[in-house]
C-alpha positions in Angstrom: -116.4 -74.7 76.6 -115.1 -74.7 72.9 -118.8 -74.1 71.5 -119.1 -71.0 74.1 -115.3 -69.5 72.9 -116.7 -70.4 68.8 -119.4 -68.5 69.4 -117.6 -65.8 71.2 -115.2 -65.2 68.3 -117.5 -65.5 65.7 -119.5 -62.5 67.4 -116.5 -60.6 67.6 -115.2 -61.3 64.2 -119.2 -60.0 62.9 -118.8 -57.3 65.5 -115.6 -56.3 63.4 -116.6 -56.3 60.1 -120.2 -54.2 61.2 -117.7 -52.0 62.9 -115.6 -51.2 59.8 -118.3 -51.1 57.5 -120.3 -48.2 60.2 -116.8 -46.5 59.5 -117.0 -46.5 56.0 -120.7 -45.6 56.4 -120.4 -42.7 58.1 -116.7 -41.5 56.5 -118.6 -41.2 53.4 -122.5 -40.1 54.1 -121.8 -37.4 56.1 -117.5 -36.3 56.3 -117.9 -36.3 52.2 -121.4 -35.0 51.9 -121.5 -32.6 54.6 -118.5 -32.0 56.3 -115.8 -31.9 53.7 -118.4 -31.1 50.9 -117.0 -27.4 50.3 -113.6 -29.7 49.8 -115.1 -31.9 47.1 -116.9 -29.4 45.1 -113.6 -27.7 43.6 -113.3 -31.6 42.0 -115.6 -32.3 39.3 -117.3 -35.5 38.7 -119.2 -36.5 35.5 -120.1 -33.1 35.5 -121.1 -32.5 38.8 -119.5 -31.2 41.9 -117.9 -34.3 43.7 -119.5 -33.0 46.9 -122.9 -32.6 45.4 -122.5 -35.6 43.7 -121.4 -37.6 46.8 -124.4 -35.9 48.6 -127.1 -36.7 46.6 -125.7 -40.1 44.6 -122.3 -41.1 45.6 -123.5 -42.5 49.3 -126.3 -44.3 48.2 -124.2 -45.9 45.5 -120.9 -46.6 48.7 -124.0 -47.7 51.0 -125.2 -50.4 48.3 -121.5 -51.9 47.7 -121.1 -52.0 51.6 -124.3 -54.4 52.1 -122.6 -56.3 49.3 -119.8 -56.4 51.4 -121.5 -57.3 54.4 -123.1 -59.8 52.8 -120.0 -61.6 51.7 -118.2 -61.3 54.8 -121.1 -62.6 56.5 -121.5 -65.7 54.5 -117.5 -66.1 54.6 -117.5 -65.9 58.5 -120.1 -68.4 59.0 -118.1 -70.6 56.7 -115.2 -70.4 58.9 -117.5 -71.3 62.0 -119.5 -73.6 60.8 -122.9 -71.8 61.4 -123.8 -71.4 57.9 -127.6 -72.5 56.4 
């Protein structure tokens, strides 16, 4: 019964961290590059409008540092549970 509620925690703790990454994910590819873009571009940015910048190089740039993320939390979580490789 332990292994079943182990496994059931760690799911939910990956189900988590996915779920606040998504969050972050979406906040910033498409509230700051499309929605709150008009916002941003009074705010320059090495040069650029902040909401052009965040359009075209910011989100790339957020999504790479969240797979980072993702990565680490990952390998941290399956520390914790003892399912690592």
């Amino acid at each position: 019964m332990s292994s079943n509620s182990n496994h059931a925690d760690y799911w939910k703790a990956n189900l988590k961290l996915m779920g606040l990454l998504l969050s972050i994910w979406f906040f910033v590819s498409f509230m700051c590059s499309v929605v709150l873009v008009d916002a941003l571009n009074q705010i320059q940015f090495a040069g650029f409008k902040l909401g052009f910048w965040m359009a075209q190089q910011g989100s790339i740039y957020v999504f790479l540092i969240l797979i980072w993320v993702y990565v680490r939390g990952m390998n941290k979580l399956d520390k914790k549970f003892d399912v690592e490789e």
